[in-house]
LUMPATOR-573671 format. One record per atom (N, C-alpha, C): residue number from 1; residue in one letter; chain; y, z, x. Coordinates in Angstrom, 3 decimals. Each point is the difference from the previous one (the first is absolute). Layout:
! residues N
+-----+------+-----+----------+----------+----------+
! seq ! type ! mol !       yy !       zz !       xx !
+-----+------+-----+----------+----------+----------+
! NUM !    A !   A !        Y !        Z !        X !
...
+-----+------+-----+----------+----------+----------+
This chain:
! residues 131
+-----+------+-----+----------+----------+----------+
! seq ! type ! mol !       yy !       zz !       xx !
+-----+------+-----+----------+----------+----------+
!   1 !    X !   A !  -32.413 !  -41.803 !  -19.617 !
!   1 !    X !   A !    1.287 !    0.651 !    0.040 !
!   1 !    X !   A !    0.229 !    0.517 !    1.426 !
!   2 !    X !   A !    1.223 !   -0.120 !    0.186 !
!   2 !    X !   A !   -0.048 !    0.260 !    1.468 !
!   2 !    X !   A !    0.888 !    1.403 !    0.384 !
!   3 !    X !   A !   -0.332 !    0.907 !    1.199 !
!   3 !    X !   A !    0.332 !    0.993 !    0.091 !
!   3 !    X !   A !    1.222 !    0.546 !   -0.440 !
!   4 !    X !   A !    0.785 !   -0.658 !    0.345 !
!   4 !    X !   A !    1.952 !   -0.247 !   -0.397 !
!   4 !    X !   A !   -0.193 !   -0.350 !   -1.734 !
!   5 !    X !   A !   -0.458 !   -0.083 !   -0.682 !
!   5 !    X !   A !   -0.044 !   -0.317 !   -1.504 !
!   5 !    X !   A !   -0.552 !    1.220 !   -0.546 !
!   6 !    X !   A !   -1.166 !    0.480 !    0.895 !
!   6 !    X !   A !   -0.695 !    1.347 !   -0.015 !
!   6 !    X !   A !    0.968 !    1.055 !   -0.354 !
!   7 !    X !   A !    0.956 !   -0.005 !    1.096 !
!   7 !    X !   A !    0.618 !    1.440 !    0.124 !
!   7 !    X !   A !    0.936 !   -0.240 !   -1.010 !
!   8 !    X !   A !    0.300 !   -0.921 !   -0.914 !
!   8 !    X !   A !    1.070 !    0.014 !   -1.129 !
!   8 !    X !   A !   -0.048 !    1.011 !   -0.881 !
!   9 !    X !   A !   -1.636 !   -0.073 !   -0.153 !
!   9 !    X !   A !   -0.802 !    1.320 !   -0.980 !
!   9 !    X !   A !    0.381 !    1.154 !    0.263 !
!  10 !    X !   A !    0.506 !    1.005 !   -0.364 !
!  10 !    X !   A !    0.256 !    1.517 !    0.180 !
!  10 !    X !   A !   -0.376 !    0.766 !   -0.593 !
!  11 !    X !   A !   -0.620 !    1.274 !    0.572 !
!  11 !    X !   A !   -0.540 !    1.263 !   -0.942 !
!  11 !    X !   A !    1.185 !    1.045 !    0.169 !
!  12 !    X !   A !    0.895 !    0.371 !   -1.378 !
!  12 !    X !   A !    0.613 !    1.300 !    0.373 !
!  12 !    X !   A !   -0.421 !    1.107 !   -0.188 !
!  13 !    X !   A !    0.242 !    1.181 !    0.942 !
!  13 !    X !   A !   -0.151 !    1.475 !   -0.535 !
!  13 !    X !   A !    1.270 !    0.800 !   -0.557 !
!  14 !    X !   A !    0.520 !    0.498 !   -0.662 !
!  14 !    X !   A !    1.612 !    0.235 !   -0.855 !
!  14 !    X !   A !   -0.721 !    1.596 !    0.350 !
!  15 !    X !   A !    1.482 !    1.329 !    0.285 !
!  15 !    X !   A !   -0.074 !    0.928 !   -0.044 !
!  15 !    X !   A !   -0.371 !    0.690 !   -1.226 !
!  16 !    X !   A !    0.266 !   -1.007 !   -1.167 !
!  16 !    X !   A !   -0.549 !    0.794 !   -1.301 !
!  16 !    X !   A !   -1.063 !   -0.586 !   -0.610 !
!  17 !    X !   A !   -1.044 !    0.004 !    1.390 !
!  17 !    X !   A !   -1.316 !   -0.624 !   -0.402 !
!  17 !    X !   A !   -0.286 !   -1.176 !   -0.233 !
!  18 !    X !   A !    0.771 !   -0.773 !   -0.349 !
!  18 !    X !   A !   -0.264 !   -1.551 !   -0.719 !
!  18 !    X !   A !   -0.694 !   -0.765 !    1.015 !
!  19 !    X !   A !   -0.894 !   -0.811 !   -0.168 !
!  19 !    X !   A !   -0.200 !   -0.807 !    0.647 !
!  19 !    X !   A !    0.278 !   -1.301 !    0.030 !
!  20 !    X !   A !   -0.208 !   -1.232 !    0.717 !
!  20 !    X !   A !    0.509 !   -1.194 !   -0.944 !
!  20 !    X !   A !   -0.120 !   -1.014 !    0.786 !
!  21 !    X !   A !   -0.085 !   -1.422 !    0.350 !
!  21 !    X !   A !   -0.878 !   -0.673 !    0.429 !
!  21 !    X !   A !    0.810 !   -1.582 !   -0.906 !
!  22 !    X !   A !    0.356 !   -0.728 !    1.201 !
!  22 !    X !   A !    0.803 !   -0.826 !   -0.754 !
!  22 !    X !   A !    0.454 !   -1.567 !    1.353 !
!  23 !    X !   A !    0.721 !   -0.650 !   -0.298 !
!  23 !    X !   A !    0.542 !   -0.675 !    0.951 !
!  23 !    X !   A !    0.782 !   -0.150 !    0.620 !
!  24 !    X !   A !    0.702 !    0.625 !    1.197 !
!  24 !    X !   A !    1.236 !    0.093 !    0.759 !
!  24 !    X !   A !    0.528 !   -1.499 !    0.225 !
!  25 !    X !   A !    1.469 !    0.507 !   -1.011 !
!  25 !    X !   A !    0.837 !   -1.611 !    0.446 !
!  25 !    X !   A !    1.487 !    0.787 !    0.584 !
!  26 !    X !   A !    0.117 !    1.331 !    0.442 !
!  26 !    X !   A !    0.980 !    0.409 !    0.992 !
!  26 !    X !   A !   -0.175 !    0.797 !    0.387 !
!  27 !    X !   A !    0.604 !    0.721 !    0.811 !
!  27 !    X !   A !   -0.210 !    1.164 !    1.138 !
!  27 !    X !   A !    1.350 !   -0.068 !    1.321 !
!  28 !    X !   A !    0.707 !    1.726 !   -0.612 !
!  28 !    X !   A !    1.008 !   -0.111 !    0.811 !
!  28 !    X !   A !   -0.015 !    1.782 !    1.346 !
!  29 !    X !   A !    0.589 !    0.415 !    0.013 !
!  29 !    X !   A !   -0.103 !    1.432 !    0.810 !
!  29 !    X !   A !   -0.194 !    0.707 !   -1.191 !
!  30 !    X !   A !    0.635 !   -0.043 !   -1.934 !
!  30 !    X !   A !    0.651 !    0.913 !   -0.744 !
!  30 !    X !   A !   -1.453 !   -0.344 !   -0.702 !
!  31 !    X !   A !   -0.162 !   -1.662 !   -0.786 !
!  31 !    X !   A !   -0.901 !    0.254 !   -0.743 !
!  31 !    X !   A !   -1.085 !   -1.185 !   -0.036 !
!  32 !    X !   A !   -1.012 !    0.161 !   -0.952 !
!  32 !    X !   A !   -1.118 !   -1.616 !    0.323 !
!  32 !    X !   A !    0.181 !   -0.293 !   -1.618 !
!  33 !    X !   A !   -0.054 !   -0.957 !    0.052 !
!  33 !    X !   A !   -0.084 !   -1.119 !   -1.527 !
!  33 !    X !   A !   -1.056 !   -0.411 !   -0.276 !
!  34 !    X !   A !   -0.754 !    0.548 !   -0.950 !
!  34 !    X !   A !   -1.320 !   -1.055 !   -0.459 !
!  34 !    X !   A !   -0.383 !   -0.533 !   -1.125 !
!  35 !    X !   A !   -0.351 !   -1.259 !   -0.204 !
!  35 !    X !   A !    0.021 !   -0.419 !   -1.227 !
!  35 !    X !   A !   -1.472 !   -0.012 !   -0.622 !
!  36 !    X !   A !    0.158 !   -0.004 !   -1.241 !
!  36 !    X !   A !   -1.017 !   -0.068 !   -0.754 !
!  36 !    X !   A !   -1.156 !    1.524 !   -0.020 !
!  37 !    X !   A !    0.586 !    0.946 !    0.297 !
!  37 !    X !   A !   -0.955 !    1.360 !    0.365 !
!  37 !    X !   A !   -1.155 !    0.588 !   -1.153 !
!  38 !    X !   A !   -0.970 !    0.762 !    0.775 !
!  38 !    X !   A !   -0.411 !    0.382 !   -1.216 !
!  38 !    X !   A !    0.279 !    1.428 !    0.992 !
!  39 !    X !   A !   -0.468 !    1.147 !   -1.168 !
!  39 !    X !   A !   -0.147 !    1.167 !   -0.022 !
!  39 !    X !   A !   -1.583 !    0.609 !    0.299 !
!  40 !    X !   A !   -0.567 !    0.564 !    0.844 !
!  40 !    X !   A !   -1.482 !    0.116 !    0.296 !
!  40 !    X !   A !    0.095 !    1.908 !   -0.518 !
!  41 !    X !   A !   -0.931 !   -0.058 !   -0.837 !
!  41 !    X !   A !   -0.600 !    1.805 !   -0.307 !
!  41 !    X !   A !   -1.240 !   -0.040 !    0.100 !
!  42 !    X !   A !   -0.043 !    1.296 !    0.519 !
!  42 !    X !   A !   -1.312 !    0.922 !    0.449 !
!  42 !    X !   A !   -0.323 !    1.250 !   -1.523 !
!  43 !    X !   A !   -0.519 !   -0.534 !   -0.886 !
!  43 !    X !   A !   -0.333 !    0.824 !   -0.788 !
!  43 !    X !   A !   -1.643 !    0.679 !   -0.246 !
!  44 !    X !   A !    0.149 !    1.583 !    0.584 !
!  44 !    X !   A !   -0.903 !    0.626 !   -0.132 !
!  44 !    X !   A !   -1.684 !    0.316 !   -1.394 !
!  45 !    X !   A !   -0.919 !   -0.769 !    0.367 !
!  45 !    X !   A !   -1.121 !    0.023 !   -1.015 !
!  45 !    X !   A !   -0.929 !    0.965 !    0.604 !
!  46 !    X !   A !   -0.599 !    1.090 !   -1.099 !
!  46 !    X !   A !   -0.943 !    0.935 !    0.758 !
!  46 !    X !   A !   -1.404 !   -0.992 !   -0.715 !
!  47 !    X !   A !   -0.796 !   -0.349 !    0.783 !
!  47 !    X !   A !   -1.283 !   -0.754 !   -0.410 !
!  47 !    X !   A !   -1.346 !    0.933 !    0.422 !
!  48 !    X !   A !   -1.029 !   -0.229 !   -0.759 !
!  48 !    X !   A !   -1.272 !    0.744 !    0.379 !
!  48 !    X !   A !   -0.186 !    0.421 !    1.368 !
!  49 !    X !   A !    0.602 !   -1.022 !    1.061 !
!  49 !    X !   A !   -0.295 !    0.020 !    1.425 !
!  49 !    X !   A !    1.001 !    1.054 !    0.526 !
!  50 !    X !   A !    1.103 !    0.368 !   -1.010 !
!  50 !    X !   A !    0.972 !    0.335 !    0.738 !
!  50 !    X !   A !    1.576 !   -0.890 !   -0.054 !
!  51 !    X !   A !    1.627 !    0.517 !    0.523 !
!  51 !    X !   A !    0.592 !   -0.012 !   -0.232 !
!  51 !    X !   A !    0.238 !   -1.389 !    0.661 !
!  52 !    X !   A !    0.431 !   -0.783 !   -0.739 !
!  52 !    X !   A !    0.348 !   -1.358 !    0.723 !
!  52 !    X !   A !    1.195 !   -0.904 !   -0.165 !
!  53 !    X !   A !    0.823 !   -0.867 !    0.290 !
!  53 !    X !   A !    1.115 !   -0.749 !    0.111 !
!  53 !    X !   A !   -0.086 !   -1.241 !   -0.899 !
!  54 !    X !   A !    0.612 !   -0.663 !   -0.943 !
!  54 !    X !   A !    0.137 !   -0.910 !   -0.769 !
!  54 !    X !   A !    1.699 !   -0.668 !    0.472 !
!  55 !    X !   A !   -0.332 !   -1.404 !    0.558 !
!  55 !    X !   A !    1.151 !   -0.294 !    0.691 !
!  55 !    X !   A !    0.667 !   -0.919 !   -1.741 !
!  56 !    X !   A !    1.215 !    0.146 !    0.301 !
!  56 !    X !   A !    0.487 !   -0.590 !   -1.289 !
!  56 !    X !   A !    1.382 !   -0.711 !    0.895 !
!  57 !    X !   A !    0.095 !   -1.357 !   -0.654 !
!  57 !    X !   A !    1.489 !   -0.793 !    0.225 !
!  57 !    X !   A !    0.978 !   -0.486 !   -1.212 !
!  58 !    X !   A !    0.934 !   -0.353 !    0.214 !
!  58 !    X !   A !    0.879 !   -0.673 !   -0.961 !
!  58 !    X !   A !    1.338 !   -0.360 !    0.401 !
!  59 !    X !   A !    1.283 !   -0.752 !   -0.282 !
!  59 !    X !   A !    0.763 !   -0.459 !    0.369 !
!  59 !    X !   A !    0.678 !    1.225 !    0.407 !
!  60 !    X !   A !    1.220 !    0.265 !    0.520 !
!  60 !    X !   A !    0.612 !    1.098 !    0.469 !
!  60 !    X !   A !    0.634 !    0.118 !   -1.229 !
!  61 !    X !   A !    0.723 !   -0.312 !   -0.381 !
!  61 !    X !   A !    0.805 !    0.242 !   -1.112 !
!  61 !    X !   A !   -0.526 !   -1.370 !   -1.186 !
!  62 !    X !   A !   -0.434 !    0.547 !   -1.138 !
!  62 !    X !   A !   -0.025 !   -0.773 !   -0.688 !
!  62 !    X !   A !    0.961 !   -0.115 !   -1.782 !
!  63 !    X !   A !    1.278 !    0.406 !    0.487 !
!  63 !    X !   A !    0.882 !    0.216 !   -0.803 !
!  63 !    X !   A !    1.139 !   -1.098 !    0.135 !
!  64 !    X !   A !   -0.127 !   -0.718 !    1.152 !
!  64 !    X !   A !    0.645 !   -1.167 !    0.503 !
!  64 !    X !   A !   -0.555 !   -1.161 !    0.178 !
!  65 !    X !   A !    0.551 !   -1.058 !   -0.178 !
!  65 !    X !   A !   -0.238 !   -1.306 !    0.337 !
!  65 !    X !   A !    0.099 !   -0.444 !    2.165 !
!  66 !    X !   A !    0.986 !    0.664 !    0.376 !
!  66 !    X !   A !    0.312 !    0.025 !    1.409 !
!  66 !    X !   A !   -1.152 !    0.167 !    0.753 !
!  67 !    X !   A !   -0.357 !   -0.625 !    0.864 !
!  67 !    X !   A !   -1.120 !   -0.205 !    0.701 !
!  67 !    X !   A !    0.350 !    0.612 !    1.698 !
!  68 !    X !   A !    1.071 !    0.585 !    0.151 !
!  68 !    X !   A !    0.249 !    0.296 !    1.371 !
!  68 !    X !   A !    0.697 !    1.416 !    0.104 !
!  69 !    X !   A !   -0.470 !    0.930 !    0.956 !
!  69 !    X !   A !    0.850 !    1.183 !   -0.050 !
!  69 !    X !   A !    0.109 !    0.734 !    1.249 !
!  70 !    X !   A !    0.610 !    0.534 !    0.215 !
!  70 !    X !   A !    0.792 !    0.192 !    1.576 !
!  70 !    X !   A !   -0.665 !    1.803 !    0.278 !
!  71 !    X !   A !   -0.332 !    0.029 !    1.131 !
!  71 !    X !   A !   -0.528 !    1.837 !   -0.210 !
!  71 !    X !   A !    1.150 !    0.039 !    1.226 !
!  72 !    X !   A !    0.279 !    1.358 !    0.514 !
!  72 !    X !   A !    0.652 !    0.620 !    0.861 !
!  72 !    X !   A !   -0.682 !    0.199 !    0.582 !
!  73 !    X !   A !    0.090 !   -0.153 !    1.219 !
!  73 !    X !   A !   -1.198 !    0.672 !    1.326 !
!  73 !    X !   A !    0.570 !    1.523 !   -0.209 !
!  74 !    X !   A !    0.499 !    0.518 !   -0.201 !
!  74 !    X !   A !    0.190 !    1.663 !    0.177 !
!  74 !    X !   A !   -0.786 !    0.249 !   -1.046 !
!  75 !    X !   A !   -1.095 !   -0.808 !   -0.849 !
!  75 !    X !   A !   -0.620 !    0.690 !   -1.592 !
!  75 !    X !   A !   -1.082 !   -0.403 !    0.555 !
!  76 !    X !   A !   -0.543 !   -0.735 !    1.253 !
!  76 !    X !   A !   -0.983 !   -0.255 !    0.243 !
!  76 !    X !   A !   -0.909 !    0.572 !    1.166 !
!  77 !    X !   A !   -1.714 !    0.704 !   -0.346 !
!  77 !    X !   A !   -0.689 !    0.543 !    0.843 !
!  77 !    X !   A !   -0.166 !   -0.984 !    1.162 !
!  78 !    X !   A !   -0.387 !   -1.279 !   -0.213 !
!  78 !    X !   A !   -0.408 !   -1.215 !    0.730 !
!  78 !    X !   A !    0.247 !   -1.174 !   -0.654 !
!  79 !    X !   A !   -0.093 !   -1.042 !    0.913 !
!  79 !    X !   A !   -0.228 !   -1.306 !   -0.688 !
!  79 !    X !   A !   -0.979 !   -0.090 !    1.184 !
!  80 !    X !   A !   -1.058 !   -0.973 !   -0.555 !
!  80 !    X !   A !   -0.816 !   -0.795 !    0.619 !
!  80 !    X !   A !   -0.722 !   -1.310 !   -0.226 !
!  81 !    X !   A !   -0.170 !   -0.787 !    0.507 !
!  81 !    X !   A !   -0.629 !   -1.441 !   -0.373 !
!  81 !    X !   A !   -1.229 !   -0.187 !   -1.053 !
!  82 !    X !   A !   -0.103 !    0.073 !   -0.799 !
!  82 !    X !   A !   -1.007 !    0.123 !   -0.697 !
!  82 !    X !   A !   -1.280 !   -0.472 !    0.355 !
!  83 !    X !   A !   -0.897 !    0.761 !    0.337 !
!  83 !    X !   A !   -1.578 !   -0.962 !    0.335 !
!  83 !    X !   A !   -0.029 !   -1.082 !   -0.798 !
!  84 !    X !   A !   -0.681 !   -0.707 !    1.162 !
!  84 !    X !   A !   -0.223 !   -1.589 !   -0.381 !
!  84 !    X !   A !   -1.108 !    0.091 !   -1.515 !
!  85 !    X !   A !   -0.903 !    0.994 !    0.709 !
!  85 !    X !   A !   -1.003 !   -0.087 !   -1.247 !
!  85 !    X !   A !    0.597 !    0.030 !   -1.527 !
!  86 !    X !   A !    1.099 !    0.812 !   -0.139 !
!  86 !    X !   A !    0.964 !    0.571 !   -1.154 !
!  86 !    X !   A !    1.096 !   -1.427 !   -0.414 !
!  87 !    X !   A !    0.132 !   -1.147 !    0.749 !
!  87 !    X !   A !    0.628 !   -1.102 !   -0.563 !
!  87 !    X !   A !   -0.225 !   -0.903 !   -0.876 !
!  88 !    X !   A !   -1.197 !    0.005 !   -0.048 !
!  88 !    X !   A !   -0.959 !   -0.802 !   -1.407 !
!  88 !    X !   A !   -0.030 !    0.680 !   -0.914 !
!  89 !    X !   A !   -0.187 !    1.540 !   -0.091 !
!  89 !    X !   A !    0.313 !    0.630 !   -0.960 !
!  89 !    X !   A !    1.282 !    0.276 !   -0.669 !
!  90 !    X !   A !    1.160 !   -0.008 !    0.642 !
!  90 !    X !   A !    1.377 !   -0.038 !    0.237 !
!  90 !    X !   A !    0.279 !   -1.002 !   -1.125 !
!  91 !    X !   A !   -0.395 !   -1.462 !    0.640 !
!  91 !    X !   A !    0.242 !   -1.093 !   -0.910 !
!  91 !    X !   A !   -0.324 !   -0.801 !   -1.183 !
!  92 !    X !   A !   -1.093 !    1.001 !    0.208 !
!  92 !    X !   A !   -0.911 !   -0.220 !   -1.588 !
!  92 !    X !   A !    0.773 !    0.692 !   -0.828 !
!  93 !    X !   A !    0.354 !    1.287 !    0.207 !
!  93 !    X !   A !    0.432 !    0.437 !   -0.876 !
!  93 !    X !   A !    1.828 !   -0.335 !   -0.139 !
!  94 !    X !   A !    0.640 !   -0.766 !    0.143 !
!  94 !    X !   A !    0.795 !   -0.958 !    0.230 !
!  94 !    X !   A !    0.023 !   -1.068 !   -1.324 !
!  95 !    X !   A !   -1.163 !   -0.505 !    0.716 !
!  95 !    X !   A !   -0.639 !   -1.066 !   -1.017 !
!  95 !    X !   A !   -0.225 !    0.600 !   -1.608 !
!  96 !    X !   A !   -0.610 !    1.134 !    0.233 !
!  96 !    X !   A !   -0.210 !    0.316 !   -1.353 !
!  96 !    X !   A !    1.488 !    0.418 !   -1.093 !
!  97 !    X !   A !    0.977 !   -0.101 !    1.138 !
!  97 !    X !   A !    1.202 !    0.744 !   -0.397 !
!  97 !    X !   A !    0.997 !   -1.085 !   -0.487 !
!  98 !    X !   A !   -0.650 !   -1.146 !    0.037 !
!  98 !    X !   A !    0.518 !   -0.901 !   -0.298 !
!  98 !    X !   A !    1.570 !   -0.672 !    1.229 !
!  99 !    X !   A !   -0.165 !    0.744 !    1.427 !
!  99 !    X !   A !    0.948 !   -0.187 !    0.436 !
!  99 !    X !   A !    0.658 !   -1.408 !    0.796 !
! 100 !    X !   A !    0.637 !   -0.570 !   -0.497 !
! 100 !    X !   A !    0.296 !   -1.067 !    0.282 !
! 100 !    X !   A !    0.649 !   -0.294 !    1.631 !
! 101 !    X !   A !    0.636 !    0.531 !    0.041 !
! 101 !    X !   A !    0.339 !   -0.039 !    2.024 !
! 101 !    X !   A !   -1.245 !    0.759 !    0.837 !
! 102 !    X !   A !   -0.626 !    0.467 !   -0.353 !
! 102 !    X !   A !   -1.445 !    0.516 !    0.542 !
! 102 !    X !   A !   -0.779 !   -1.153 !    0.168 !
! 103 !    X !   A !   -0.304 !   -0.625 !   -1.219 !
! 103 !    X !   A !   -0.645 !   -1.061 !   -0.080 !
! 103 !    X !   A !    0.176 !   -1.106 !    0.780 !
! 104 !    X !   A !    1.608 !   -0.333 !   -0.231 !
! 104 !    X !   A !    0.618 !   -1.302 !    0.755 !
! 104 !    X !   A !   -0.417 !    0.408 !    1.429 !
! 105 !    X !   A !    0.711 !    1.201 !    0.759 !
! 105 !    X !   A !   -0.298 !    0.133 !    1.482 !
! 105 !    X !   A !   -1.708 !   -0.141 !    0.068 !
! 106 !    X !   A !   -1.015 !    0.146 !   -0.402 !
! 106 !    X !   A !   -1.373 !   -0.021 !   -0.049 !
! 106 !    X !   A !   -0.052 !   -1.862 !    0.184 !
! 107 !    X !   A !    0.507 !   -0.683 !   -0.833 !
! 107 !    X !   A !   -0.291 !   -1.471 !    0.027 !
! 107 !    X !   A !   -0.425 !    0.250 !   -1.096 !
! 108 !    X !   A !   -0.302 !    0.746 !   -0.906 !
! 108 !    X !   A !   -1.258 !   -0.656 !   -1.320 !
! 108 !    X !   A !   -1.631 !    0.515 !    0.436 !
! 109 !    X !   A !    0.201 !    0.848 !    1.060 !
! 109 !    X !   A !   -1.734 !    0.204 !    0.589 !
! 109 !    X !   A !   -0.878 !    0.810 !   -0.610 !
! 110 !    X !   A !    0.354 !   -0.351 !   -1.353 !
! 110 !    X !   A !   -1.034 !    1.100 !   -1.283 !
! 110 !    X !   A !   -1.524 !    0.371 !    0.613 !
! 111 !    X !   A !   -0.837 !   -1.636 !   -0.047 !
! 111 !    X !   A !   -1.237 !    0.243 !    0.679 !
! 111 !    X !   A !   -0.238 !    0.828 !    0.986 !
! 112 !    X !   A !    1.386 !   -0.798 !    1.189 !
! 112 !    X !   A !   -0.738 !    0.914 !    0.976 !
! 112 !    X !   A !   -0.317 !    1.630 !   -0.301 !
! 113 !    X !   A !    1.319 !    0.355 !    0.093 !
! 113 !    X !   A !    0.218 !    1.113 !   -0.119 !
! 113 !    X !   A !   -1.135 !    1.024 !   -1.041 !
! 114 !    X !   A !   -0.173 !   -0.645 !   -0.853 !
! 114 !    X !   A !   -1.527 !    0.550 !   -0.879 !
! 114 !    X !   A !   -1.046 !    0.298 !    0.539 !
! 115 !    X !   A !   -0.123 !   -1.197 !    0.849 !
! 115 !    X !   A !   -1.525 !   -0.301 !    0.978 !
! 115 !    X !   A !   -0.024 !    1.125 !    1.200 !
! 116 !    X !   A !    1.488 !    0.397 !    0.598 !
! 116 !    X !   A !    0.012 !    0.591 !    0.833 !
! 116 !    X !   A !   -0.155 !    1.527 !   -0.457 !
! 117 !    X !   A !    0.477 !    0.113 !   -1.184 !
! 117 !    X !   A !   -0.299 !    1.569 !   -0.723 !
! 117 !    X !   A !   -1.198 !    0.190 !   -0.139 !
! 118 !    X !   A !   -0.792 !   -0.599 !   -0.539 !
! 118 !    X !   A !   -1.566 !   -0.335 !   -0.843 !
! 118 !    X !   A !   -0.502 !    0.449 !    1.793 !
! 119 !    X !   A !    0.163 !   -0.710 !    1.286 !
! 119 !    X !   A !   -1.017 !    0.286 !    1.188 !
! 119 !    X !   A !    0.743 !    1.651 !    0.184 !
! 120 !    X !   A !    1.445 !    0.033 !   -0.797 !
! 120 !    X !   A !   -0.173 !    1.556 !    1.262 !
! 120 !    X !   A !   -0.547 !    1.009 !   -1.206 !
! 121 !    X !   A !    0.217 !   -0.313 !   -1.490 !
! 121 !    X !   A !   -1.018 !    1.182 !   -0.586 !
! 121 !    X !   A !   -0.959 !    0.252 !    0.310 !
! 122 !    X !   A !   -1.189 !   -1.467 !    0.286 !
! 122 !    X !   A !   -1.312 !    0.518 !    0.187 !
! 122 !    X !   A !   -0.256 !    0.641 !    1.044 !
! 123 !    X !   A !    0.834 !   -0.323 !    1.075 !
! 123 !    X !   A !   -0.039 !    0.833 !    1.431 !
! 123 !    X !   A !    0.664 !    1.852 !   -0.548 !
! 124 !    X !   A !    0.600 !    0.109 !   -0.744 !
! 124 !    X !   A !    0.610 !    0.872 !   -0.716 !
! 124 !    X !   A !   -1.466 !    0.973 !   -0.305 !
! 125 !    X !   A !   -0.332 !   -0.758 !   -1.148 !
! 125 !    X !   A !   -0.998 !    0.637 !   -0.452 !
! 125 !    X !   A !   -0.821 !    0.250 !    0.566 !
! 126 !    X !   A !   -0.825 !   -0.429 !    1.435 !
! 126 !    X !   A !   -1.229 !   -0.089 !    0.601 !
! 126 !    X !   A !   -0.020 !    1.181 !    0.210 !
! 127 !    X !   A !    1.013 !    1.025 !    0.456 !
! 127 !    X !   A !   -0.377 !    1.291 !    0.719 !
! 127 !    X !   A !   -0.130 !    1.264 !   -1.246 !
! 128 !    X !   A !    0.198 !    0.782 !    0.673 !
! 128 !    X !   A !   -0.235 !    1.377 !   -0.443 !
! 128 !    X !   A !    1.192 !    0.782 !   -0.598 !
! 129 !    X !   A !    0.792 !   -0.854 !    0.472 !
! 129 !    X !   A !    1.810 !    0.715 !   -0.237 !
! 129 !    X !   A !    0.286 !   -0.139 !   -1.293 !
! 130 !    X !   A !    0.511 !    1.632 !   -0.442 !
! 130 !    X !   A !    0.587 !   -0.254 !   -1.664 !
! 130 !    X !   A !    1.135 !   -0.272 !   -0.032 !
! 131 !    X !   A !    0.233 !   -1.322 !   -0.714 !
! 131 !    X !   A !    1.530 !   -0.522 !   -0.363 !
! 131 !    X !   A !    0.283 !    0.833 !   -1.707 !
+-----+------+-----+----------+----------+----------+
């Protein structure tokens, strides 16, 4: 994938916390368009070790069929390109979503994209860091 395909990926920050992580198909001075989004939460677990983060995703709205939704840059903390590392994960869960223009722009790259998740969990897992 090449850098310019890279930056399609976007992570938002929304003033009322939301986070969200999706594919930019516009961007004007007022607002950015992204299709297919999910919603990313940080939900708090207190564990033996101590208080820790449980990341949770899901479509942004799942009360609709519409796959595209427009934010206002005045509702937004940031936008930023989503790490590369975060695009295999991005599209898997895509895949799992059954999303069909996700898919099509991918080519069909189920495998890859698996194969490429599968090397960054285990690199994931190798360390010390609690996910």
């Amino acid at each position: 994938m090449t850098t310019e395909q890279e930056e399609k990926f976007v992570f938002l920050k929304l003033y009322n916390g939301e986070q969200v992580m999706g594919e930019k198909v516009f961007e004007n001075n007022e607002l950015i368009t992204v299709e297919s989004p999910f919603l990313i939460r940080l939900i708090p677990r207190l564990e033996p070790q101590g208080l820790v983060e449980q990341i949770t995703s899901g479509p942004y709205c799942q009360f609709t069929e519409e796959k595209t939704f427009s934010f206002m840059k005045k509702d937004l903390l940031f936008s930023k390109p989503l790490h590369s590392f975060m695009i295999p994960v991005y599209l898997k869960m895509s895949l799992d979503q059954g999303d069909q223009e996700t898919i099509q722009f991918r080519g069909n790259r189920e495998e890859e994209i698996e194969e490429d998740l599968d090397d960054q969990l285990i690199v994931m897992n190798s360390n010390d860091t609690l996910h």
